[in-house]
N, C-alpha and C positions, 0 to 999 in steps of 0.2 A: 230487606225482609228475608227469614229463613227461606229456601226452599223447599217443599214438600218433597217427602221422598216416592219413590217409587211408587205406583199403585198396585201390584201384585206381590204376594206372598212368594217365597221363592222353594215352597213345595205344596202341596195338597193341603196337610193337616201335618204338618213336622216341628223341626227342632227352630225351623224361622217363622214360624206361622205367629204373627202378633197375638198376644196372650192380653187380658185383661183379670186380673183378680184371680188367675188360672184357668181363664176358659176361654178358650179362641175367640177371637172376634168373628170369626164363621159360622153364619147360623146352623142351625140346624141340617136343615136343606140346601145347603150349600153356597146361598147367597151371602153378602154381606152387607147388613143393615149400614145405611148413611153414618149414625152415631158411632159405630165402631170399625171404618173402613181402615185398612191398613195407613190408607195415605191421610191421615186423617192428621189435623195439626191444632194447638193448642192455643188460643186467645186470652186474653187481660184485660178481663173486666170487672170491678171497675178500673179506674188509669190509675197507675204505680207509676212516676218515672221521678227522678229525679231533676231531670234536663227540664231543659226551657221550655220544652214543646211538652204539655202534659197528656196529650195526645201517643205521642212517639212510640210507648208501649203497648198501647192497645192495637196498634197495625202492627206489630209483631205476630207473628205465628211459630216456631217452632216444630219442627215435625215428633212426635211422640216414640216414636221406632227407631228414630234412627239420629246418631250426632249430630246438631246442628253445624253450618257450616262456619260459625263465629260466634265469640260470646255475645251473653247479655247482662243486661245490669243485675249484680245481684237482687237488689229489692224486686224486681220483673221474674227472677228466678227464685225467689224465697216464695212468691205472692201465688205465683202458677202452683208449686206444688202445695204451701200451705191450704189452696182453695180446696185442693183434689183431696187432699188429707182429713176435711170435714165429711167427707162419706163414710170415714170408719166409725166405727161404735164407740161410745163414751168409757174407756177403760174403767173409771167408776165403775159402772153398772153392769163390766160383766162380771157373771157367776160362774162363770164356764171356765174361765182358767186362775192355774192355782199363782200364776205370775206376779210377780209385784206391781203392784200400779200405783203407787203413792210413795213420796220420800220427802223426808226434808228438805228446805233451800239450803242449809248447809252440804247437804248429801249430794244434792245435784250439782253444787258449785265443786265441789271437791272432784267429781267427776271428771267436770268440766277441762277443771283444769290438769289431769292428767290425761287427757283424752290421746295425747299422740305417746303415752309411753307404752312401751311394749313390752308385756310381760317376762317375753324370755328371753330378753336382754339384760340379766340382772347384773352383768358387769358395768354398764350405765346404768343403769336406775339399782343402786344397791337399796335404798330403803323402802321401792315397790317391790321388792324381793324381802326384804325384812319383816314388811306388812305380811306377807302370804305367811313369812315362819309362821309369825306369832300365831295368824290364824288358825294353823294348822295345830299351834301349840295349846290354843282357846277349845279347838274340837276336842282333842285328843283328853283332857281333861274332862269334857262336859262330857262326853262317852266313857269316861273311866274306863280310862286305857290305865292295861298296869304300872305302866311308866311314861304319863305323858311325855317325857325324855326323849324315849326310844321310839315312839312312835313315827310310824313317818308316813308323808300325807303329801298332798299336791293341790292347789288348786284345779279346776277342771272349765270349759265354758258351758257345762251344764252338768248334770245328772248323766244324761246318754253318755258324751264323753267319761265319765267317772265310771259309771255301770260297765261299760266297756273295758275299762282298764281292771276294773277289778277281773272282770267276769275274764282275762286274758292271764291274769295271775292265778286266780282257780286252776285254768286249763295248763299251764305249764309247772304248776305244784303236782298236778296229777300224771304229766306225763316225764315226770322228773323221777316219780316216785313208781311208775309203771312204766319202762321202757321196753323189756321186753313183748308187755301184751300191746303197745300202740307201734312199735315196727310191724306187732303183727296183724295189723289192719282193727284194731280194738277201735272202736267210733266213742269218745267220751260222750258224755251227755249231763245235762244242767236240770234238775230238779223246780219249779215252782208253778206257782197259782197261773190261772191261765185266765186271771184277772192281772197282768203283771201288764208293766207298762211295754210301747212298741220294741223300745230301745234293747228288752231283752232277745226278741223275738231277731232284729238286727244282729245283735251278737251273735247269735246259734246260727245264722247263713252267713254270715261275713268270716266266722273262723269256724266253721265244718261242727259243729257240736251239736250232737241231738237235743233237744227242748223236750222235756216229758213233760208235758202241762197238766195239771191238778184241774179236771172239771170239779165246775161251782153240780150241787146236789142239794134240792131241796134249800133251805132256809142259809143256807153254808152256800157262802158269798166267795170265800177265800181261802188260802191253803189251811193248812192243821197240820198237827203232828204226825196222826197216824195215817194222812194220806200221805204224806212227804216220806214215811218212812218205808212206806209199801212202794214208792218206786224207785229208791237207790237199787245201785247192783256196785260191784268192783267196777266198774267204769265213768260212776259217775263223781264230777270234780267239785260240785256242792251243789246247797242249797240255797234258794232265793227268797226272805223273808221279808215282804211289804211292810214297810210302818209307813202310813197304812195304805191301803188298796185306793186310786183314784175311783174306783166305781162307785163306792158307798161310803169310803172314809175311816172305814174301819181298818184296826190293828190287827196284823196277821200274830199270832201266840208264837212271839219268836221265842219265848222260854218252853213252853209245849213242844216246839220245834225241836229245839236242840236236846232236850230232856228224850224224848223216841228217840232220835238219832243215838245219845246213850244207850241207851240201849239196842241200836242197830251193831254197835259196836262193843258189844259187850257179850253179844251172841255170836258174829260174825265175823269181827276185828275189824270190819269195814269204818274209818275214819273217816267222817265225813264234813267238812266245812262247812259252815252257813258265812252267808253275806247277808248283810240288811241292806237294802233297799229304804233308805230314810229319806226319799227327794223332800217329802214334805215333813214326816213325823219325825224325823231326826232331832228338828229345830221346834217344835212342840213337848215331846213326850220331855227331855231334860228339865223342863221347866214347871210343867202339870201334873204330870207322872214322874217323879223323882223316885219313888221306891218299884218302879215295874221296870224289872233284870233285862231288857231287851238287849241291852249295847255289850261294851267290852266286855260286864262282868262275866258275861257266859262266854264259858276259855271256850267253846266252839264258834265263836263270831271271830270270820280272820278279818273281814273288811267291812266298813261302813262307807255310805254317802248319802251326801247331802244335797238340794240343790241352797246355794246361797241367794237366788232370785225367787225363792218361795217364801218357806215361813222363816228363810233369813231375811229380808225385808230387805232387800236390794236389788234394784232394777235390772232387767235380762241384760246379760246371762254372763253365770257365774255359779261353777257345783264343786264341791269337793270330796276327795275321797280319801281313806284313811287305813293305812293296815293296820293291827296290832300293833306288829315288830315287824322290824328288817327280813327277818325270817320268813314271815307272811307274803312277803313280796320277789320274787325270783330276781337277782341280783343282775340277770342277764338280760330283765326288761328295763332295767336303769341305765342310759347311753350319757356316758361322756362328749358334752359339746363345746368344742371351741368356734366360739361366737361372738364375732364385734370384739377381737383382746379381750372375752374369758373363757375362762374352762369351767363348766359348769353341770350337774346332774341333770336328767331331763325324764320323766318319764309319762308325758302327755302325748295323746293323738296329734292333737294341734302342733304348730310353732310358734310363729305369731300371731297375739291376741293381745287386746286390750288392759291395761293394767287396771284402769279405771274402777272398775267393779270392785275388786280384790281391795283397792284401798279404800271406797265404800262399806265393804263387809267389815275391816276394821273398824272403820269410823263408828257403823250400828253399834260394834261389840262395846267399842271406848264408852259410846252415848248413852247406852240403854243400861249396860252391864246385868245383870242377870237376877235383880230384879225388874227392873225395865222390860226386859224380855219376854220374865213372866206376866207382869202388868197387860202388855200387847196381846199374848197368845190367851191370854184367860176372857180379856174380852172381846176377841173373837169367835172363843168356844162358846160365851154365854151371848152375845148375839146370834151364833149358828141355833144354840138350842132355844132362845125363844122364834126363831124363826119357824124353827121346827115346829115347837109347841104347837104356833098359829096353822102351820100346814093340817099339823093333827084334829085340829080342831074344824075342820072343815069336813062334812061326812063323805064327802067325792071322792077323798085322799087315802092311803094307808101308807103310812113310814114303814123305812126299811131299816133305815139307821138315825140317829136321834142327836148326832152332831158333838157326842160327848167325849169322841179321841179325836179325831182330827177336827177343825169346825169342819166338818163337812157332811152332806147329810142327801138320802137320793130316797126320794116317794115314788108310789104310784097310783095308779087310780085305783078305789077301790071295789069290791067286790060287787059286782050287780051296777055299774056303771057303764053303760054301752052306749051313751050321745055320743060321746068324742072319748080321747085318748091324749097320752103326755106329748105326742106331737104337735095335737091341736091347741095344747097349753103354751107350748112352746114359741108356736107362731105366734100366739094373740100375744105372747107377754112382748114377744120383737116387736110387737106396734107401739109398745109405750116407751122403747131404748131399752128395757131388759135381756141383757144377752144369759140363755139359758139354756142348758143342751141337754137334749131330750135321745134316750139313746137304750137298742135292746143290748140286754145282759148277754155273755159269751156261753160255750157250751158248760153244761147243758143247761141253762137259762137259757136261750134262747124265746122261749115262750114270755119274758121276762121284759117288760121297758119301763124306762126309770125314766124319770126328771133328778138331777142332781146338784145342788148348790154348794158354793162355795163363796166361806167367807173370808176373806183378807183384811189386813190393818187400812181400814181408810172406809168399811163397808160399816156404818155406823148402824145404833138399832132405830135411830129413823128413818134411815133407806130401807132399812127391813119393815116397821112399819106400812110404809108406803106400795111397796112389793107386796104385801097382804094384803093390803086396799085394791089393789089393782089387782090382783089375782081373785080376791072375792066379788069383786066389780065385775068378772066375766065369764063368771058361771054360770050369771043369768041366760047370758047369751047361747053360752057352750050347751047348755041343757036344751035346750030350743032345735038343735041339732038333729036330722034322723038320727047318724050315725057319726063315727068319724070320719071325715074330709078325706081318708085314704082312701074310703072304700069308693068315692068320687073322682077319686084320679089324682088327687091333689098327694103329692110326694109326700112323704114320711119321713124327713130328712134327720139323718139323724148328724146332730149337732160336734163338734170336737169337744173332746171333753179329757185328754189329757193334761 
């Protein structure tokens, strides 16, 4: 039998204090409950073993903290964690992330079986290296790049990684083209909505760049032209345009965008870049919106991204990003690797990553080709919007956004409602497995909480029906209410919702 480890943490509250789900196993008050002591070990129940003795693995224990001192049978080690792994939430049913949670058996077996290749080894694995061209060749097209030819692109392991590289090519086109004013201590700075995802917020402290963030005003959820324009100066290395906003779903006017910026530079001479931000709407708008100029055509977009684990329909994590041209891209962030016997271009944060995904994203692109794609992303937007519909139709509710660009769509309560609040929606709908995040608006909404859903390929419109059912099922309740459950002490929690 394992031996249990140690029964003390080896600081207060530190970097060894046993964590569970990210929260100490230390209570409150300093004690530590039986169920979560450090020395706490792990049983098998019911009996897994293979062996003669079908007993054998249930007198097993394991310690949970710390490396057992000898194997065990895998089925005993498949069985302990697959047990622990029914506590998470039915990826079905949540609405909270925009992540892929559904794929084909082909798609997963394809995975499968590249699971141990490695991306940036493309000297052994030449045709996981050929999958990424094409793909990059498939974007570069469906964003009408001038020359899908010339464009050049990367895969990325999400969106943040991409958003970052761009947002590093921004900042060294700027200070390539200002050298004298950033020797002299000139601080660049990044233009957009201050509804923008963490990742950019990461970028402006990880590489010294001021963030000018676009507060939401009144009914204006997201950036706009003439706010975007009113805070460039000569320092700043562009603009940041959401397709669309994860708060509410909607499309930030990246033609309105760039169109001011024209004109910023036609008074000023101040040239200004935009990047699109397309984790999600990238892989939407080409298929729904075929005539709205968001992408390559406007000569002021130098880089796009995507995530491939969103509304590319392939399981985390996999993003990509894309310049225009060679041009777009500072020739000095591209590093020559010799790697494994080749020599090869590189210009990822990462090194080693999984190929798996990458040749997933082909596989969708091969599968679905771009009717297929449409097919997916329409009837998502048309189960977001009758989801919607239902929400509206409910007199508690008032919509903010109606699911008709991204599926994505955020309510709130409406006016003269003071039983409960979209927290208290939020909790009730967790007690049926609906994962739902309930969450206040950034400045200056703050006064502002939303509930916001989100629809993905696999969220059919009778899960939507049924989420109406149950949402009208407990109103009766909710109305019954003094007030909302806050003003009782009960937390406000506000949910993830990137």
């Amino acid at each position: 039998m394992a031996e249990p480890h140690g029964t003390e943490s080896k600081d207060e509250e530190g970097l060894h204090t046993p964590r569970v789900r990210g929260v100490s196993v230390a209570s409150s008050n300093g004690s530590r409950p039986a169920s979560r002591a450090p020395h706490r070990t792990l049983s098998v129940n019911p009996f897994v073993s293979s062996a003669a003795d079908p007993l054998g693995s249930m007198q097993l224990a394991p310690p949970m903290y710390q490396i057992p001192d000898g194997p065990i049978e895998p089925s005993t080690a498949y069985r302990l964690i697959h047990d622990e792994l029914m506590l998470d939430g039915n990826a079905r049913l949540n609405l909270a992330t925009f992540v892929t949670t559904w794929m084909e058996p082909e798609a997963t077996l394809l995975m499968a079986e590249c699971a141990e290749k490695n991306m940036i080894d493309k000297d052994e694995y030449p045709q996981t290296a050929e999958l990424e061209r094409r793909c990059v060749a498939i974007l570069a097209d469906l964003w009408n790049a001038p020359d899908p030819h010339t464009a050049i692109g990367c895969s990325t392991t999400g969106s943040s990684e991409a958003c970052m590289l761009a947002g590093l090519a921004l900042k060294r086109r700027w200070m390539k083209a200002n050298p004298e004013r950033y020797a002299a201590g000139a601080k660049p700075n990044l233009v957009m909505g201050v509804n923008v995802q963490v990742c950019w917020e990461k970028f402006c402290e990880f590489w010294e760049v001021e963030p000018r963030y676009v507060p939401m005003e009144g009914e204006r959820y997201h950036l706009d032209g003439e706010q975007a324009a009113a805070k460039v100066d000569e320092n700043t290395i562009g603009v940041v345009a959401i397709l669309g906003s994860t708060m509410d779903g909607s499309y930030e006017p990246v033609w309105d965008i760039c169109a001011k910026l024209d004109e910023v530079q036609q008074r000023t001479g101040l040239d200004v870049p935009v990047h699109v931000d397309g984790a999600s709407g990238a892989m939407i708008a080409p298929f729904l919106d075929p005539d709205m100029h968001w992408d390559f055509r406007q000569p002021r977009v130098a880089s796009i991204n995507t995530s491939g684990h969103k509304y590319g329909l392939v399981y985390p994590g996999v993003g990509w990003v894309l310049w225009r041209n060679a041009a777009a891209l500072p020739e000095e962030l591209v590093f020559k690797v010799n790697y494994l016997g080749g020599d090869m271009p590189t210009f990822a944060l990462n090194f080693s990553r999984p190929g798996a995904q990458v040749v997933a994203q082909y596989y969708n692109f091969l599968r679905l080709g771009h009717e297929g794609y449409r097919q997916v992303q329409q009837a998502c937007r048309d189960v977001a919007k009758h989801l919607a519909d239902g929400v509206a139709a409910l007199p508690e509710f008032r919509l903010l956004t109606k699911g008709d660009q991204l599926p994505v769509f955020a309510f709130t309560t409406a006016e003269g409602v003071t039983d409960f609040d979209v927290f208290d929606v939020s909790r009730r709908l967790r007690e049926r497995g609906w994962q739902v995040p309930a969450y206040t608006f950034p400045a200056d909404r703050t006064d502002l909480a939303v509930i916001r859903l989100v629809v993905r390929n696999g969220f059919s419109r009778d899960l939507a029906d049924l989420l109406l059912a149950d949402l009208d099922r407990l109103l009766p309740e909710l109305r019954k209410q003094p007030a909302p459950m806050q003003q009782y002490g009960v937390e406000a929690k506000e949910a993830f919702h990137h």
